[in-house]
N, C-alpha and C positions, 0 to 999 in steps of 0.2 A: 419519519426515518426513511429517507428517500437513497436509495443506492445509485449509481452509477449506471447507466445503460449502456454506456459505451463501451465498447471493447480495446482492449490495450493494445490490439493489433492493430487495428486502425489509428489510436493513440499515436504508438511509435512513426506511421507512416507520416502522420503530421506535423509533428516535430524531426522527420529528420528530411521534410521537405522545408520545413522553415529555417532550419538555420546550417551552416558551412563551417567546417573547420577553421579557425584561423592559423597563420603560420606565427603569430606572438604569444598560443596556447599557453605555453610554457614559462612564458613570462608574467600571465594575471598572475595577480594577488590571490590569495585564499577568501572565499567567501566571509562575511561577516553575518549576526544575526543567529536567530536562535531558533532550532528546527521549528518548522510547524509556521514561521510566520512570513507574512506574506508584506511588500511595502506598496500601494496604491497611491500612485502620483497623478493627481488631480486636483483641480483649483476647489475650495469650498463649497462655494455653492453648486458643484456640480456633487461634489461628494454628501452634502445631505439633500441634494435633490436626487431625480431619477435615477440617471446612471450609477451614484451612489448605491442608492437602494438595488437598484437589481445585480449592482455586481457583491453587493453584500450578502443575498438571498441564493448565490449559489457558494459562494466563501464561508459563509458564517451560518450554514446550518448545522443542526446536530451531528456530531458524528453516532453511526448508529450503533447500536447494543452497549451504551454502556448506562453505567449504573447511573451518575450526575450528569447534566447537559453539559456539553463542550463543544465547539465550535469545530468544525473541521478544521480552520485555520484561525488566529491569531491575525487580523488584518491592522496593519495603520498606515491610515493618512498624510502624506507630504505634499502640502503644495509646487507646485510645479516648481517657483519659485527658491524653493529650498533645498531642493535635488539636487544636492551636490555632492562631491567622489564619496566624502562618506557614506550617503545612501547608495553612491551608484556600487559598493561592495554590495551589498544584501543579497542574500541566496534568491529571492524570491520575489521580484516586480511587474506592477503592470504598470504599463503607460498609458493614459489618456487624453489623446491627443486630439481635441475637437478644433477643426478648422476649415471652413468654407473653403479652402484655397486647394484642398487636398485634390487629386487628382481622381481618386476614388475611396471609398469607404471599405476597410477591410480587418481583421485581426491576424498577426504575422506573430509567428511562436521565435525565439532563438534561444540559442545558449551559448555560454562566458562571454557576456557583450565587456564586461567593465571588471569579472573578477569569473574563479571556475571554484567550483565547478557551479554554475549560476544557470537561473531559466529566466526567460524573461519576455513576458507580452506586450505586444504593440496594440492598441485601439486605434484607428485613425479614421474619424467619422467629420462627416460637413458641421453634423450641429447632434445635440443632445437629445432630441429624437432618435436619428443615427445611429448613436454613441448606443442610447438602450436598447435598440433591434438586432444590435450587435452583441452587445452583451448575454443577450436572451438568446439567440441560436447559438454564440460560442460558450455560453456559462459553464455548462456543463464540462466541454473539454477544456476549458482554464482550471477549472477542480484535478483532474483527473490529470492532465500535465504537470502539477505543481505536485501532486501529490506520488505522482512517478517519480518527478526529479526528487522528491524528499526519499524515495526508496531507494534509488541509487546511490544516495550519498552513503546511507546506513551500510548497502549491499559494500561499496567502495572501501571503508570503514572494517568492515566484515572479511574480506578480504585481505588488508592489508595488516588485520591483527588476528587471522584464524586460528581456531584449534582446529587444525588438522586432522588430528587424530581421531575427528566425529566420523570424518567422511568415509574411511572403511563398513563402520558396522551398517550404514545407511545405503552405502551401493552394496553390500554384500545382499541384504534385504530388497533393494528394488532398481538396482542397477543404475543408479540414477545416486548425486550428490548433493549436499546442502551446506551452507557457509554459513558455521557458525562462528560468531567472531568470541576472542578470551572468556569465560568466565562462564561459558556454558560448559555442564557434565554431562556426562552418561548414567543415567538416573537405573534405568530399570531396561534390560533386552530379552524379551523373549521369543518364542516362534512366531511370527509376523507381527513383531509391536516393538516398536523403540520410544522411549521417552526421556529426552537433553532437556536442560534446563536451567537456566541459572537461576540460581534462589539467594536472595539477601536475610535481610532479618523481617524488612514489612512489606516485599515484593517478591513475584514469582510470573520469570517467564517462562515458558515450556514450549516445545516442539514435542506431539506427539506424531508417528509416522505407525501407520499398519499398512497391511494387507488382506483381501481375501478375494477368491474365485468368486470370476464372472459369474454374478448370481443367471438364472434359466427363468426364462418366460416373466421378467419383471420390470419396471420400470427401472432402470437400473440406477441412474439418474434424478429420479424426482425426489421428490423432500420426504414423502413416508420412508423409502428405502434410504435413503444416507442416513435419518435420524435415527430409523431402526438399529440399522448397521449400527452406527456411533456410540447409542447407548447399550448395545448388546459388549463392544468395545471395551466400553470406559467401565463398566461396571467389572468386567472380567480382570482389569488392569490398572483402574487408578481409584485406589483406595481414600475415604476420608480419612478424617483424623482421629475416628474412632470407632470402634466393632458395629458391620452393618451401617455402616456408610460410605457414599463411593459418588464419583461423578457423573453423573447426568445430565441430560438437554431441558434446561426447562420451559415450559409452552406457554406461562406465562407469556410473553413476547414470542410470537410469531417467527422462527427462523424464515430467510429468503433462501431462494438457491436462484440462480441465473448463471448464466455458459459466457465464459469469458477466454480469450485467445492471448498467447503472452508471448515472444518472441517462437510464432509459428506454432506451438503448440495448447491445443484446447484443453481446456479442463473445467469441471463446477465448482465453481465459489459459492457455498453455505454459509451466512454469518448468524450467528446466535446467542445466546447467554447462556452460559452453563451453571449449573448451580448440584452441591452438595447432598445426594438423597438422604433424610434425616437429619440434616445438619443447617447451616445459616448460612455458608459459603457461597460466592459465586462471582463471576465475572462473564468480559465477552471473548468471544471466542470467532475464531473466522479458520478455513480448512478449505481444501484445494482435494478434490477427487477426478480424476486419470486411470486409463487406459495404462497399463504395461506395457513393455515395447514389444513385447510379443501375443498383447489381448488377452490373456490367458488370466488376466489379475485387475483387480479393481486395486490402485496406490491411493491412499489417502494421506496429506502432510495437513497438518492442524496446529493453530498456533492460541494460547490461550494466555491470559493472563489473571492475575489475582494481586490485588494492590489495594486495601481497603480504606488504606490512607490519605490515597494520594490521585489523583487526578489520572485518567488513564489513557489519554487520547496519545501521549506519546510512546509510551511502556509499550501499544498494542500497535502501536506502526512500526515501531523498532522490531517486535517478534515477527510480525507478518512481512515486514519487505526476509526476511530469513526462506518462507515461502518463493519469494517471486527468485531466491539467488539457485531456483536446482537445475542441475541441468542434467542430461544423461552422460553418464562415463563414458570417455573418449570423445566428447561431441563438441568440443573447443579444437581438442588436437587436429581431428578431422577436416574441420573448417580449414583453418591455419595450413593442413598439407594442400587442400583441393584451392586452396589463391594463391600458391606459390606458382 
């Protein structure tokens, strides 16, 4: 279960040096293709040879903490050959472009080359050596751009069908707001705990959001203290489904924490499985810990899911890109006056 090293601040500078507004924006077609999946345009034998393999071994690993093995992404195969408008819609391609003649060997990011909101990688290597030295130093940030642009489209999405009405009790709480899109509620608010959610019949997304003072003389940060924090948390506020059960971290699987940057602002990404104390429940869970605007508060935003049904790789990127949409109150309006 290997996470991401990169940071998304670096991410974003990658991609908005690889690719330029065009002036026909408005005119692509809507993306085609079904979240999560990715189109690799490569002749055959490059796709079960090398290149293949290595660009499949950062594509098609496990996504971590969840309960069945699932792929980070959904990848297929098009010969070069057959790359035609209908794939060129796809939310999601690389290109592999092996050719002695090329001027140099390099990977170039863009977006809405052929439809929007669309991302899309270039490889362009002499030969298939090349082609996999390339693959292995950019693998990682091809993961982590594609899976940006898969949160964007959610966040976009989120946006344009919000309930609104989440975003008061959440900056009231931490000054700071979150886009939830229709069909999320307001479950439970108490003195520094919020918990939205939408719950169907065999699925359950949730946003939990707390607080608490800057703990003194502790690692504020590291994985004893968030997990402590967490389950002192959950236990206080999210009850199981029956007397003397309640939700917990469980240690089973190893939680990660790593320090991750996201449009200029820092914060700790913990991912983990949480699980039911006395009970058989559980799923994974991933949560975002920050500094308050004024230091004085530790903000924790936590996104979980519960789906015993059904496959959860997508359920838990839909809840968590909900994480990457907060921004602090006023801090759009701001911008917008200081470029005029």
């Amino acid at each position: 279960m290997v996470r991401f090293a990169l940071t998304l601040a670096l991410l974003a500078a990658v991609v908005a040096c690889g690719g330029k507004k065009k002036s026909h924006d408005k005119l692509l077609p809507n993306v085609s293709g079904k979240a999560g999946e990715i189109v690799v345009v490569i002749d055959k034998d490059s796709w079960e040879g090398a290149p293949g393999v290595a660009l499949r071994s950062f594509l098609s690993e496990d996504c971590p903490y969840l309960a069945q093995r699932e792929p980070l992404f959904s990848v297929t195969n098009v010969p070069p050959g057959s790359f035609n408008n209908m794939f060129k819609m796809h939310r999601n391609i690389i290109l592999l472009d092996i050719n002695p003649q090329h001027q140099e060997e390099k990977v170039t990011w863009a977006k809405d080359e052929w439809a929007r909101p669309q991302s899309v990688v270039r490889v362009s290597a002499f030969d298939r050596d090349g082609a996999v030295k390339l693959i292995q130093a950019e693998g990682r940030n091809m993961a982590e751009f594609f899976e940006q642009a898969e949160r964007d489209r959610i966040i976009a999405n989120a946006l344009r069908y919000e309930n609104a009405s989440l975003r008061a009790p959440v900056e009231e709480m931490t000054g700071g707001i979150l886009h939830f899109p229709s069909g999320y509620k307001l479950k439970a608010k108490r003195d520094g705990f919020i918990w939205i959610s939408d719950e169907k019949q065999y699925t359950n997304q949730a946003v939990l959001i707390y607080t608490y003072p800057v703990p003194e003389g502790e690692d504020i940060f590291g994985m004893e203290s968030i997990i402590s924090k967490r389950n002192e948390v959950m236990k206080d506020n999210v009850p199981g489904p029956v007397e003397n059960t309640y939700m917990t971290t469980s240690l089973a699987i190893t939680p990660t924490v790593q320090s991750l940057t996201y449009k200029g602002r820092p914060f700790m990404e913990t991912r983990g499985f949480w699980e039911v104390y006395n009970d058989f429940m559980g799923g994974p869970f991933v949560s975002h810990s920050f500094y308050s605007k004024d230091g004085k508060q530790i903000i924790v935003i936590e996104a979980f899911v519960y789906a015993p049904k059904y496959d959860k790789r997508q359920y838990l990127r839909q809840v968590e890109s909900i994480l990457y949409s907060f921004e602090w109150a006023g801090e759009k309006e701001a911008k917008q006056k200081n470029e005029k």
